[in-house]
C-alpha positions, 0 to 999 in steps of 0.5 A: 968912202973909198969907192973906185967909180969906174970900177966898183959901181957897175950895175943898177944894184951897185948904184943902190948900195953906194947912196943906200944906207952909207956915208955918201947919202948925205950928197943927196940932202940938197934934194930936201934941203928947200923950206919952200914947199910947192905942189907937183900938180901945180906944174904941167909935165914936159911933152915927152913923146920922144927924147927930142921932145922932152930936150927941147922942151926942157932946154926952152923951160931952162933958157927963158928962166935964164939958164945956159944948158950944158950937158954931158953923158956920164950914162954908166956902162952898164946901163949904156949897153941895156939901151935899146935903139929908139927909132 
């Protein structure tokens, strides 16, 4: 697929038709690839009171199982400039 990332996929719309019905929907498989199967009920949900919250719970979850976290924006710039401020 020739697609220019930074050019072509601007908005929540274009996002849709890069994964929907093309080629590139074959990325996501990994999403349903697992023969285990769990129960989401079986799992607390993150305390998401604020963003902060949410992080330093999903960090705490990820290094007791072992993980090291790195993370990096790649928000797109069209839903960059739609954030509003939290405060």
């Amino acid at each position: 697929m020739d697609v220019d990332y930074h050019r072509d996929i601007n908005s929540f719309e274009d996002h849709i038709k890069l994964y929907a019905g093309t080629a590139i929907v074959k990325e996501a498989d990994f999403l349903t690839a697992s023969e285990k199967l769990v129960d989401v009920k079986d799992y607390a949900p993150f305390d998401d009171r604020s963003p902060d919250i949410l992080w330093t719970n999903l960090v705490s979850h990820l290094s007791k199982q072992g993980y090291h976290v790195a993370t990096f924006d790649l928000t797109s710039p069209d839903i960059k400039k739609m954030l509003v401020p939290m405060s």
